[in-house]
Each structure stands twice: as C-alpha cells, then as structure tokens.
RODO-2510 file (C-alpha; in nm, 4 decimals, decimal comma):
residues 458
     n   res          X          Y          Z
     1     x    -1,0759     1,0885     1,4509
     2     x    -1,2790     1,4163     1,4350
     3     x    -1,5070     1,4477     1,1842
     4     x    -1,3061     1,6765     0,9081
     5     x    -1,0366     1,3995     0,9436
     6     x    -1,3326     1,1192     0,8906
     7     x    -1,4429     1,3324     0,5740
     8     x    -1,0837     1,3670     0,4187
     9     x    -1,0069     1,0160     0,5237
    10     x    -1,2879     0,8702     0,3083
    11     x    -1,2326     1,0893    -0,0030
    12     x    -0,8867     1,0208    -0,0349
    13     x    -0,9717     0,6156    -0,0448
    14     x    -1,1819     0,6854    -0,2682
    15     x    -0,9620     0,8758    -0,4712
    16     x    -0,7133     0,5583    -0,4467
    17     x    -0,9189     0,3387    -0,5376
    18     x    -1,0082     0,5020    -0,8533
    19     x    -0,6697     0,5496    -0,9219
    20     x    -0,6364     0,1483    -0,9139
    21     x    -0,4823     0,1183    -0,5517
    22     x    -0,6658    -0,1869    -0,3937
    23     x    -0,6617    -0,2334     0,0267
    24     x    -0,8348    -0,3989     0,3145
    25     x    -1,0362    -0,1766     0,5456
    26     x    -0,7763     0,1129     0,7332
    27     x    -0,8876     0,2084     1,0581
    28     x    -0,7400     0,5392     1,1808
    29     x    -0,6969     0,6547     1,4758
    30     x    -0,5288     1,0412     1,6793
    31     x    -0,2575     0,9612     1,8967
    32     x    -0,0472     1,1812     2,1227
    33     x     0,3143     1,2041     2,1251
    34     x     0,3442     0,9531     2,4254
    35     x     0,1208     0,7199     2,2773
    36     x     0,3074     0,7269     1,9705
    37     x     0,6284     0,6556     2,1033
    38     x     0,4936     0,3739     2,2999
    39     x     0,3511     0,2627     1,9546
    40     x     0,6597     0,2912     1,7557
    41     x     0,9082     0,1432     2,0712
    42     x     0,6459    -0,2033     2,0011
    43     x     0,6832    -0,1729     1,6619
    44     x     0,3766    -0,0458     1,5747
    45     x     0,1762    -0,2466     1,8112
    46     x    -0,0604    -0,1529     2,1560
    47     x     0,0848    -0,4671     2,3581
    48     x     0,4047    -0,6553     2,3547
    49     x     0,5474    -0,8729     2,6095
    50     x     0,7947    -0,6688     2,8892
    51     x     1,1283    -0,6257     2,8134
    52     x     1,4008    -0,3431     2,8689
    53     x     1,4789    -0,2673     2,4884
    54     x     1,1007    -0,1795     2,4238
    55     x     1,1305     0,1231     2,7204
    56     x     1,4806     0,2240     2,5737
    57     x     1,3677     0,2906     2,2457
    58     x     1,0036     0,4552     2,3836
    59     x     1,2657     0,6741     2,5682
    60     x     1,4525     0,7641     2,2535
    61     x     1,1175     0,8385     2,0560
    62     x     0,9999     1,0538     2,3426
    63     x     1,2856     1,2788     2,4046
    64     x     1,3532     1,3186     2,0484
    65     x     1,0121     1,4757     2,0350
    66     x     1,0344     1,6355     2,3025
    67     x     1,3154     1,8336     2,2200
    68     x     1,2267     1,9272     1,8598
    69     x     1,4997     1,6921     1,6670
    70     x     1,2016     1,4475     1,4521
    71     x     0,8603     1,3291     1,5616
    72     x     0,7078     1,0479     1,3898
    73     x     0,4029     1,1602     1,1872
    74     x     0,2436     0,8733     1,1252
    75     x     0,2805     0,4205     1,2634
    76     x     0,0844     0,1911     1,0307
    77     x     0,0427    -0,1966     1,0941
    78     x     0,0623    -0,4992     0,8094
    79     x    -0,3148    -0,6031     1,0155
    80     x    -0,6260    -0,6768     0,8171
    81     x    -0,7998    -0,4276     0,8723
    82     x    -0,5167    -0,2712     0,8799
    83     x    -0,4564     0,0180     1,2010
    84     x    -0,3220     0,2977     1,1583
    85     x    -0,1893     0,5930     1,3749
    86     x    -0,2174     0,9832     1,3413
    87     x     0,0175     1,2093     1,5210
    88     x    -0,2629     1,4699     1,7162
    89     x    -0,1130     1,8275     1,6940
    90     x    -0,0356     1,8067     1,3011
    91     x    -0,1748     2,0012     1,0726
    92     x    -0,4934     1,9283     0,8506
    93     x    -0,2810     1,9040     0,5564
    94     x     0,0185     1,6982     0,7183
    95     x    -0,2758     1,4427     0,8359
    96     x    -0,4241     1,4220     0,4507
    97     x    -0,0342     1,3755     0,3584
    98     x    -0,0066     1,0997     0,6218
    99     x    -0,3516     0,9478     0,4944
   100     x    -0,2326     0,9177     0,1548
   101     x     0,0464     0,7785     0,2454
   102     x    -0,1078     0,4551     0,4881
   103     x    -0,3740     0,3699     0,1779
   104     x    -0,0364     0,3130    -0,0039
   105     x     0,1159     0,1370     0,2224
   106     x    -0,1910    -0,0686     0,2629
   107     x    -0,1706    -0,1558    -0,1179
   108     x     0,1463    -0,2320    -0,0789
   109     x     0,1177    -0,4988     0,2062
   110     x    -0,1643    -0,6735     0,0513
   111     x    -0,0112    -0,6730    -0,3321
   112     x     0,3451    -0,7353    -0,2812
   113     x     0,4894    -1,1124    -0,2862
   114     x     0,7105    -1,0925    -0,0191
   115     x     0,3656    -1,0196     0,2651
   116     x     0,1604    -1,3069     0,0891
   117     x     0,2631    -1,5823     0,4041
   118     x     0,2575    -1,3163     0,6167
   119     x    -0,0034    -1,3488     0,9093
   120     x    -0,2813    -1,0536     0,9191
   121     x    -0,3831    -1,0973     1,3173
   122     x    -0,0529    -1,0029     1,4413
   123     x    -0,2043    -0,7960     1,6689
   124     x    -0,3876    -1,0415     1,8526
   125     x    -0,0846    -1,2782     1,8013
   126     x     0,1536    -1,0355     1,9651
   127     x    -0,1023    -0,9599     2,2949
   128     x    -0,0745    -1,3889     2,3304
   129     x     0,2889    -1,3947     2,3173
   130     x     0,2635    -1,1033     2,5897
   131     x     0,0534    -1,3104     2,8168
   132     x     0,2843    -1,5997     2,7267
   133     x     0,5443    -1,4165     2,8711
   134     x     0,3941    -1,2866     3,1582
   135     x     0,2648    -1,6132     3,2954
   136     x     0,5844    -1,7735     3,2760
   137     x     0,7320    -1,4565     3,4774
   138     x     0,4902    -1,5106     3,7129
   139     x     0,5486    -1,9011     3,7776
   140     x     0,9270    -1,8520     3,7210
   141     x     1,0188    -1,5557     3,8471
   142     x     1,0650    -1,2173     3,6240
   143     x     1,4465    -1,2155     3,6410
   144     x     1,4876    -1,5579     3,5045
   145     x     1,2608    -1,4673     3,2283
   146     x     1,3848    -1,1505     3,1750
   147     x     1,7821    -1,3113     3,1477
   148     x     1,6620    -1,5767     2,9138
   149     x     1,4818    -1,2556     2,6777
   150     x     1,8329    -1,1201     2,6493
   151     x     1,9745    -1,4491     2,5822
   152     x     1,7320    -1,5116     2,2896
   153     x     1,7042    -1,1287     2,1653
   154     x     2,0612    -1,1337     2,0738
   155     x     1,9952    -1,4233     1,8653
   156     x     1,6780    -1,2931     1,6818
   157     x     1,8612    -1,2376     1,3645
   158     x     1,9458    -1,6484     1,2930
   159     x     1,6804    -1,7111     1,1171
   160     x     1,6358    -1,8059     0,7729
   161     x     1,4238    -1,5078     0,6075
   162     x     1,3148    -1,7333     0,2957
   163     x     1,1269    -1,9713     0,5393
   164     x     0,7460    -1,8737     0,4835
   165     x     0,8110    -1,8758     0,1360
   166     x     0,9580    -2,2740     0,0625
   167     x     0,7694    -2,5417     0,0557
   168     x     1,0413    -2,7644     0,1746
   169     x     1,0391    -2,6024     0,5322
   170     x     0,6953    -2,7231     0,5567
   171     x     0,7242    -3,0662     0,4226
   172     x     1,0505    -3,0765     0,6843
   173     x     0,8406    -2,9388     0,9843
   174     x     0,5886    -3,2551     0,9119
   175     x     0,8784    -3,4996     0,9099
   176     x     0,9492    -3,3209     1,2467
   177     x     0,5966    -3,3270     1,4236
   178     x     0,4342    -3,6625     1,2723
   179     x     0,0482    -3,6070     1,2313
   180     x    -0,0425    -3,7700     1,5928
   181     x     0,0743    -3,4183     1,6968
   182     x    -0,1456    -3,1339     1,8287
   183     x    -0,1784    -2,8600     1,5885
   184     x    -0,1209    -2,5257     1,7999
   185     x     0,0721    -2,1986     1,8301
   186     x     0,4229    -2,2450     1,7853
   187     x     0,5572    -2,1443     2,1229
   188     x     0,2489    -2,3949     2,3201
   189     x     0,4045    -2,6799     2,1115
   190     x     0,6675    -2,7496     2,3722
   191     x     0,3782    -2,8007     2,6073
   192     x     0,0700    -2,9693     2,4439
   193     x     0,3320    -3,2093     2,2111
   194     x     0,6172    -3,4321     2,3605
   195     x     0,9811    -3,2673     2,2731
   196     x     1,1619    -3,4587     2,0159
   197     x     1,5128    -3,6476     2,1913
   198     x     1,8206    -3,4011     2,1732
   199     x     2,1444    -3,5918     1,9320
   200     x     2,2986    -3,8563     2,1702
   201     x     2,6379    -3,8546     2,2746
   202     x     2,8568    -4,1167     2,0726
   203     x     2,9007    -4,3476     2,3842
   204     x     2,4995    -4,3969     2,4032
   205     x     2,4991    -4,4625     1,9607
   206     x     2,4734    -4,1449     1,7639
   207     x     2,1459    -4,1499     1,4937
   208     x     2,2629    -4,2487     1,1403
   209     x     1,9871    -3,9856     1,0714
   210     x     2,1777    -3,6314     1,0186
   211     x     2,0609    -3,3219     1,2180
   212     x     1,9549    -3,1114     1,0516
   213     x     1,8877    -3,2981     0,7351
   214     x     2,0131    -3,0405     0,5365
   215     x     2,2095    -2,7558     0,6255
   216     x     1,9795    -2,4888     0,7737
   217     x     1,9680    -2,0657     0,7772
   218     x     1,6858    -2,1320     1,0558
   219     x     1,9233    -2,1583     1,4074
   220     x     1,6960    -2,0010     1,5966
   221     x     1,3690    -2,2314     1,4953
   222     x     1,6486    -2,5794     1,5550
   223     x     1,7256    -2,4475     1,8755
   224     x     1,3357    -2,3968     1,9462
   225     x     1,2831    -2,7615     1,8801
   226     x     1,6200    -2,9425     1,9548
   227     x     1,7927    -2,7085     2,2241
   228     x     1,7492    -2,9055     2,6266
   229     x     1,5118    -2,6217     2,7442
   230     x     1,2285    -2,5704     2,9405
   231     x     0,8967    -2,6044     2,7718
   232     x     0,9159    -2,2127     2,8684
   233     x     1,2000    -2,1758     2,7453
   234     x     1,1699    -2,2850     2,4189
   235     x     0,8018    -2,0940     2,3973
   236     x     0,9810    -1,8374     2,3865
   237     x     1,1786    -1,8969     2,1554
   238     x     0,9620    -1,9920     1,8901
   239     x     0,7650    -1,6385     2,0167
   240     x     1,0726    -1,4522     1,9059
   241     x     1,1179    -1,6527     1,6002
   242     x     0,7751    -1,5921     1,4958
   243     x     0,8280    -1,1673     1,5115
   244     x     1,1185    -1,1922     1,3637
   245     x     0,9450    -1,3431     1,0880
   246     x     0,6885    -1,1137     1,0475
   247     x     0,9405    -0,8122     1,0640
   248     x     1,1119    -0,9474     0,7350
   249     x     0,9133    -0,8699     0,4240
   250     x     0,9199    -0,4410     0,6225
   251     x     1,3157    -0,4889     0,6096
   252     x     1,3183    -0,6066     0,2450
   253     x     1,0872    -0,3615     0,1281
   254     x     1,1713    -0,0383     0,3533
   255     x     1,2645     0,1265     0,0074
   256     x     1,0532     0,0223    -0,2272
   257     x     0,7265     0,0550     0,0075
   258     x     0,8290     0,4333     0,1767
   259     x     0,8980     0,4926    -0,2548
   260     x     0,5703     0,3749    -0,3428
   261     x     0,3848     0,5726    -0,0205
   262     x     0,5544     0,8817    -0,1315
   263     x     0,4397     0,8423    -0,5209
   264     x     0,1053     0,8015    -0,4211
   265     x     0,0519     1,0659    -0,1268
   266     x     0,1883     1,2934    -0,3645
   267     x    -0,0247     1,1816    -0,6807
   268     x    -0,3586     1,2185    -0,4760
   269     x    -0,2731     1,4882    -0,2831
   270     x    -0,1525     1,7818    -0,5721
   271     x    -0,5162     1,8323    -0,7292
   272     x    -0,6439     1,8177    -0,3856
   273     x    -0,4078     2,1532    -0,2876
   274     x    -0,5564     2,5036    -0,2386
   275     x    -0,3289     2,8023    -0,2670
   276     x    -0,3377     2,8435     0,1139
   277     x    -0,1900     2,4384     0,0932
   278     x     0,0569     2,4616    -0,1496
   279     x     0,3926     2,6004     0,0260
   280     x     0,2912     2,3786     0,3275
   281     x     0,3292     2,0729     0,1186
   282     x     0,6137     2,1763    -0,0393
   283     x     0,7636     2,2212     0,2980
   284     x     0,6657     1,8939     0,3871
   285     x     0,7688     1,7193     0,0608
   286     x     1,1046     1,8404     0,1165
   287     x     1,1845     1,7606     0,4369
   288     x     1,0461     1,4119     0,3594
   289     x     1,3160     1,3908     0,0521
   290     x     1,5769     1,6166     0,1904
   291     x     1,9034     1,4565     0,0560
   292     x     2,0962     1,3937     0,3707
   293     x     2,2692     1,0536     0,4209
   294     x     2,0865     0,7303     0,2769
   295     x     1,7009     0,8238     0,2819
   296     x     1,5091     0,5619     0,1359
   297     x     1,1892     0,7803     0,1066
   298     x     1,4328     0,9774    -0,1325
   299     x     1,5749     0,6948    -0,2928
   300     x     1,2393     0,4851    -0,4127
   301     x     1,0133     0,7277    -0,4838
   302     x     1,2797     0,9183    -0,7260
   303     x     1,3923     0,5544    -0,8666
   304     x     0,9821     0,5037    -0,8963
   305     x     0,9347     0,8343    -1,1178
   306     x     1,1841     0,7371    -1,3566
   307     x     1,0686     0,3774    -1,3831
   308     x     0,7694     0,5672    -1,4911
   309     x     0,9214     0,7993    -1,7098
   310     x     1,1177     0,5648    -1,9074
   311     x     0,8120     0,3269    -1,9522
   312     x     0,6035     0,6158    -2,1135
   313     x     0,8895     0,7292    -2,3429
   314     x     0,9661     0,3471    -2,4558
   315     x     1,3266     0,3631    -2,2351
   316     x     1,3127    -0,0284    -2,2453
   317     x     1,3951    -0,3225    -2,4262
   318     x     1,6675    -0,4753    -2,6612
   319     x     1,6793    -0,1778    -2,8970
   320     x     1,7197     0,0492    -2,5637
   321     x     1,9708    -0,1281    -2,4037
   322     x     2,1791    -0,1771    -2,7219
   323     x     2,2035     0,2101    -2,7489
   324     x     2,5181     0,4272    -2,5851
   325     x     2,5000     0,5429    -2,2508
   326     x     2,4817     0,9042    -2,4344
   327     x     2,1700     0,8283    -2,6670
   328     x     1,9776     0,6515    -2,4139
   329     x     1,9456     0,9714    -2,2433
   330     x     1,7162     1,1585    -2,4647
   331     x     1,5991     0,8357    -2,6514
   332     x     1,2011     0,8554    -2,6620
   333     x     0,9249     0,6442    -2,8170
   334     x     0,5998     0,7134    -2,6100
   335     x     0,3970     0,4428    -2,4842
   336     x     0,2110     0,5134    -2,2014
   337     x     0,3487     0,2327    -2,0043
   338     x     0,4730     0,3543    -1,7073
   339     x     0,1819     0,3736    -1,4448
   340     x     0,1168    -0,0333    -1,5009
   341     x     0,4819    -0,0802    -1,5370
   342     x     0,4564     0,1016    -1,1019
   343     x     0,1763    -0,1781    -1,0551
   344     x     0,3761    -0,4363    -1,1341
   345     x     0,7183    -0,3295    -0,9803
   346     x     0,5074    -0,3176    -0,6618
   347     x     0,4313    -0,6420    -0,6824
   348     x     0,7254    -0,8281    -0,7750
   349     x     0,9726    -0,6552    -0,6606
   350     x     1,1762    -0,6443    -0,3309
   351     x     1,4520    -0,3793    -0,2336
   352     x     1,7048    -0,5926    -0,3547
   353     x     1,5796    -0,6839    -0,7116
   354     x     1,4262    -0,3506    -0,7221
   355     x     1,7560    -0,1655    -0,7236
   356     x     1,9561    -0,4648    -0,9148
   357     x     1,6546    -0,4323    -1,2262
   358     x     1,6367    -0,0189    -1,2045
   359     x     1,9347     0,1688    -1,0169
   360     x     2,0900     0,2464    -1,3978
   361     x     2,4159     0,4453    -1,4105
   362     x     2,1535     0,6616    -1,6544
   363     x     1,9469     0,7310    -1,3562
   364     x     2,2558     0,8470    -1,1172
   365     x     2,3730     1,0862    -1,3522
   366     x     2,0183     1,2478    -1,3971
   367     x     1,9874     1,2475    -1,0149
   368     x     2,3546     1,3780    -0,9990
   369     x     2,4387     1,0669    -0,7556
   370     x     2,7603     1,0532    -0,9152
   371     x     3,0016     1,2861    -1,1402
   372     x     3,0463     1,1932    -1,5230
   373     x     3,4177     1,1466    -1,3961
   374     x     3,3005     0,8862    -1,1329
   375     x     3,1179     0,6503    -1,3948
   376     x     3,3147     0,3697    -1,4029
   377     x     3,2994     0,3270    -1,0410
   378     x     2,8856     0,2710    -1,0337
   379     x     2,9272    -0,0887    -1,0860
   380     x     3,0982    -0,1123    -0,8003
   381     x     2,9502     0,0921    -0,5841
   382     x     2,6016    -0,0286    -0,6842
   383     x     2,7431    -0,4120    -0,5796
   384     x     2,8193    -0,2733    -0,2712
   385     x     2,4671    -0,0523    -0,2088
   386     x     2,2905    -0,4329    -0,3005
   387     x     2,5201    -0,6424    -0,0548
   388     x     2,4438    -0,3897     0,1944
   389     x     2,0793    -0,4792     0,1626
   390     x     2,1421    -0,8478     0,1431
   391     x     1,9949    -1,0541     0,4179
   392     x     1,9021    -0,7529     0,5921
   393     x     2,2650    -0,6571     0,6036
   394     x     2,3384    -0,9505     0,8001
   395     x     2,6589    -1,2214     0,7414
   396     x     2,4413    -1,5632     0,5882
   397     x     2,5107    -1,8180     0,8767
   398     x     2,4005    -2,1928     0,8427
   399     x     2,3578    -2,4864     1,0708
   400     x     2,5428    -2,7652     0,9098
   401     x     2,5614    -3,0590     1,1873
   402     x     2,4297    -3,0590     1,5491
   403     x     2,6507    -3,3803     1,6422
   404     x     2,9726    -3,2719     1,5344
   405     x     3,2319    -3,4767     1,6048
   406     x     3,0162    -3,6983     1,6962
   407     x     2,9892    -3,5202     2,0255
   408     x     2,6440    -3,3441     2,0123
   409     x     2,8373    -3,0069     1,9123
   410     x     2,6736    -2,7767     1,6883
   411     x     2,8863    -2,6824     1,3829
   412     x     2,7735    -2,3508     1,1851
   413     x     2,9432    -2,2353     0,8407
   414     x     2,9614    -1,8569     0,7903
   415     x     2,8830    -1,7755     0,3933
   416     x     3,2330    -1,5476     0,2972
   417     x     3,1874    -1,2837     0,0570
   418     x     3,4822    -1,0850     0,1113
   419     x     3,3884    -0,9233     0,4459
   420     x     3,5101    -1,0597     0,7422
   421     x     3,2650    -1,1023     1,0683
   422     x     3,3367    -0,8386     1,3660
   423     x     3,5073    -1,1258     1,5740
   424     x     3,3936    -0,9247     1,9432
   425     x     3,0261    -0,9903     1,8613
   426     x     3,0480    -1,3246     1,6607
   427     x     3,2210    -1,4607     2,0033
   428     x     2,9810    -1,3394     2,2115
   429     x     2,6815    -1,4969     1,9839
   430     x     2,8387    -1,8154     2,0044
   431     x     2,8257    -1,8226     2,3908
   432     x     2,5029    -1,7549     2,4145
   433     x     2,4042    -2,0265     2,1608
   434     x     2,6676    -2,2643     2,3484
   435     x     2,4330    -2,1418     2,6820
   436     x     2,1265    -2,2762     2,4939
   437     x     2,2579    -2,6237     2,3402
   438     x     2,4479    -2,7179     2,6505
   439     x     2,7623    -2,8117     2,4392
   440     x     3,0194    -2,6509     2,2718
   441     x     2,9033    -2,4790     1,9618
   442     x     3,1908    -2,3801     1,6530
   443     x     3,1566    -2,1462     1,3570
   444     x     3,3657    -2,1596     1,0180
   445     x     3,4886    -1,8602     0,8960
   446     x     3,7360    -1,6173     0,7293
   447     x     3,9811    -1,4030     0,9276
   448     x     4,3173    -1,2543     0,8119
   449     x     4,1917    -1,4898     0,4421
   450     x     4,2519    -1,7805     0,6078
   451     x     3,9791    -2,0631     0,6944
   452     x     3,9226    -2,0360     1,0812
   453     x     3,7118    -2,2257     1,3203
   454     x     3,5875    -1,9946     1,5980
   455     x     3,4338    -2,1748     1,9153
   456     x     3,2833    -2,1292     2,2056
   457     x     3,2411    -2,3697     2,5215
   458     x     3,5290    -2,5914     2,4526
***
C-alpha cells in the first residue's frame, strides 16, 4: 500500500485494539478491478484449481464493474495472518472505511465458535489442491478431469456442516483408517493408504457391520472413502469436501459478521471524520444500509445497535420479558451493559441463534419492518426468515444404508419440514451420485404429502 494508506492502516488497529477488538496480523494489499474480480471469482483466494464456474463468476464481477452497476470495495480471507484486499481507485476515506471494516472481520474470525476448527493456511491448502488437480489433468487428460469437477461440484452441498465441530466424526474416522495408516492430506489418502472394500453384493455375503454406522449428513466425505473411484477421483473429492468445509462457518455468519464489521467501521471511524469527510461517509454508510431487498449488512448491524441499546437501558431479563409489548418499549433501567453484551454475541452466536435470541417483534416495530396491524404475523414470518437460514438454506439429507436391499444400493432420507424438494434438481443429484457409487441410489421423501421413494439407476 502507499504510505498514507500504511499510516491510516496502523492507527486504526490501534484504535481497535484499544477499543477491545483482538486479531492476528492483517496484511493489506491495492488491487485493481481485474485483480479483484479474479480474487472474489476464487473466493477470496490468488490460486484455485481450473474450472469453468471460477471464469463465469470473474466474468460477472468484471462486467458489473465495468459498467457501473456495484464494484466490490474490499475481499478479506479467514488466513492467519489474515490477507486482505483494497480496491485501487477508492477514495482515502472509502479505504479507512474498508480498513475498519477487515480488523472487524478479523476479530470476528478468530473470536467466534463456529471458525475455532477452522484451518488458518487455507491459502497454501487451496494452491495444493490446485496442483492436485492439475497433475491429474495432465496424466488423465483435462476433459476427464474437468467432467468429473462437474460431477462432484453439483454435489458440494452433501455434506454435514456440524462435522469439525463433533467429536464423534473423529472417533468414527479412526474406526475407519486404523492407526497402521499414513497420516496425510485428505485427498493423498486414496494414494499413500489402501482403499477400504466397497459393501459386497448379497451373493458374495453382505457385512453384518452396517454402512454407515449411523446415519450420516456427510454423503460427500462416504462417497470419498467408499465410492469405486480412482485414487484421483476420490482426491478430489475429499478436495471439494474440504472447501466446502471451510466455506461454512462465512455462510452461518454472513449476518452477524457484515453486522459486526459495520458496528465497528463505523465506531472507529466517526471521531476520526473531518468536515471535508463527513457527507462522504454518510454517502457511503447509506448505500452500505440502503434498505432494498434482504441486506444483511442492514439487518445485523441495526439488530447489533439495539442489542446494545437494550443492554445499557436494562431491556433484559425476567422482569423485562414479563412486561407488555407496550411498556417494554420505553422501559429503562441503565446499566451499561451493552458493549460486553456485543463481545459476547460475537462469540457465541451464529446467524441462526442470533436472530432466534434477538429479532424481537419490539425491534421490527422500531425498525418499521412490520405495521402494528401486521403483529401477529411476526411469529410466523420470523420461523420462516430462520428456516431460510437453516442449513444454509439447504433440504437436511442423510445417508441411512449403503447396502440397501441388500444390494449395495445407497438409501438417503430427506428431513420433511413442510417444503417439498424441487423434484427436476433432486433427480438430477441422484444420477450423478448413482454415476459415482456404480449402483442405483434412492431418496425418501415428501411429494403431493405422501411418503415417496425417488430413484435413480434402477
């Protein structure tokens, strides 16, 4: 960065830091707008391996820039240290905003709950699985790769988002891989370590042992271990698994952390303003929170200033809560909680359990989200808000037997809530997962509110 950038960078840490925000190193660096979409199309990363859906969205990021309709201010990367990108072209002020903003999102990746299994070297991780990928183009030919990338990108989502966090999965993985196995990257593992046997077929004896033990969110990782594939093949696999992975605390947080960004940008930015400053930041602040559609800049850092407010005035706690909707909005009994009441939220707290503890119909009539009129639909409509943000806003699918039938069929078991799967793309992921196990693969559902088994290869 040029040096004015250097000098605001390091007095705005130091401003966060005093203001109890705690973060790894954050390296900075200027970027130009093709850079930056390359940057954002990898997800925030200089390397990934090749694939067509990387240079369709670095297309979409560059001609949205390029014809005026958004540019992307600023990428940062959950890295220790942690690397961040500046948009060249802005604005000193729009680059102290964007500043302000990383150091908060750099508290927030290395204080919340949901990043603690999270690995820090993705970087260097992601450059591996790139070479991973391009050796095996190069011994197997780049449109064999290249169809198998599809195949497994449209299954990136079967994975079971809880994983890093429960100790059973790794207690189950050592059952898996006994000890006399090579410790190594997950996607070598099909090449240093022997592949365990795939279910027999019930002429050659089926196991007594079930497979999976238990019923399992984590399709993709099974497949990975169990599917007949090419050491390759499954490499890959586990490559895909392992982004996927890392991509799931950002999901579950996308409120809550742009909330917390935009608090804190905001907090050490306003003494920092001179005259000259002022209507330029207000300009910015407003586009950032402008409320069109769902913005979830808009949505956490407004649910984040009245978490505050209420904890200074005493909004909280049985007497509170045993008070009319009418009286709890000008109830007060200062405290001076609310700053390490933020703290806290921050760390606890994802997007779902955020909104389920704090979106208050008290709070959507202050923000006018709703009419008075329209009150005693916020129950429902904040059910359906959370269920949108449920599993990423995915349908819960489990692996329940891989020998169904006692054929060496997998059998998956969609979780119903009420909504019914979009049957056009269910059928098509179940032929590509009957491509990668070889045998027919079924899926229990709801359609029409009647129990339905859905299959594919049969």
């Amino acid at each position: 960065m040029r040096k004015e950038l250097r000098r605001w960078a390091e007095i705005l840490r130091e401003r966060a830091l005093a203001d109890g925000l705690s973060f790894p190193p954050v390296l900075f660096e200027e970027v130009g707008p093709e850079e930056m979409a390359m940057l954002a199309a990898y997800g925030g990363f200089p390397r990934r391996y090749s694939h067509w859906r990387f240079g369709s969205e670095y297309l979409r990021y560059r001609e949205t820039y390029r014809y005026g309709l958004g540019r992307i201010y600023e990428l940062v990367a959950n890295t220790y240290p942690v690397h961040a990108y500046l948009l060249k072209g802005n604005t000193l002020l729009a680059q102290k905003l964007v500043m302000a903003h990383v150091y908060a999102h750099a508290d927030f990746f290395h204080n919340n709950l949901a990043f603690k299994p999270i690995p820090k070297d993705m970087e260097a991780e992601m450059a591996h699985h790139a070479a991973f990928v391009e050796k095996a183009m190069e011994r197997h030919g780049a449109r064999s790769v290249e169809e198998f990338l599809d195949l497994a990108l449209s299954l990136e989502n079967l994975i079971d988002p809880h994983a890093l966090y429960i100790q059973r999965q790794a207690e189950e993985d050592k059952e898996e891989r006994p000890p006399d196995r090579l410790q190594v990257r997950p996607y070598l593992d099909p090449y240093v370590n022997p592949p365990p046997a795939p279910p027999k077929e019930a002429e050659e004896g089926a196991s007594p042992i079930p497979l999976p033990p238990r019923p399992t969110r984590d399709i993709l990782g099974f497949l990975a271990r169990h599917a007949p594939l090419a050491p390759w093949q499954k490499g890959i696999l586990e490559i895909i698994r392992e982004e996927s992975l890392y991509y799931v605390p950002q999901a579950a947080t996308k409120i809550l952390n742009e909330g917390w960004a935009t608090y804190w940008h905001t907090r050490l930015l306003l003494p920092l303003l001179s005259p000259e400053e002022a209507l330029e930041f207000a300009e910015l602040q407003a586009g950032l929170l402008a409320p069109h559609g769902f913005n979830p800049y808009r949505l956490g850092y407004l649910l984040l200033k009245e978490v505050e407010e209420r904890w200074d005035k005493g909004r909280f706690g049985p007497e509170y809560e045993a008070l009319p909707l009418g009286e709890r909005l000008t109830y007060e009994r200062p405290t001076g909680l609310g700053l390490k009441q933020l703290f806290q939220v921050r760390t606890v707290h994802t997007d779902l359990s955020f909104l389920d503890s704090f979106l208050t119909p008290e709070f959507a009539l202050r923000q006018r989200l709703l009419n008075p009129e329209d009150l005693p639909r916020f129950a429902e409509a904040k059910k359906a808000l959370l269920f949108r943000l449920t599993n990423g806003g995915y349908p819960i699918v489990e692996l329940v037997d891989a020998n169904y039938g006692n054929r060496g069929e997998l059998l998956l078991e969609h979780a119903y809530e009420g909504v019914e799967l979009d049957l056009k793309k269910t059928q098509a992921v179940l032929e590509n997962l009957y491509r990668l196990w070889g045998r027919p693969v079924h899926l229990k559902t709801v359609v029409g509110e009647k129990e339905t088994l859905l299959s594919a290869g049969s």
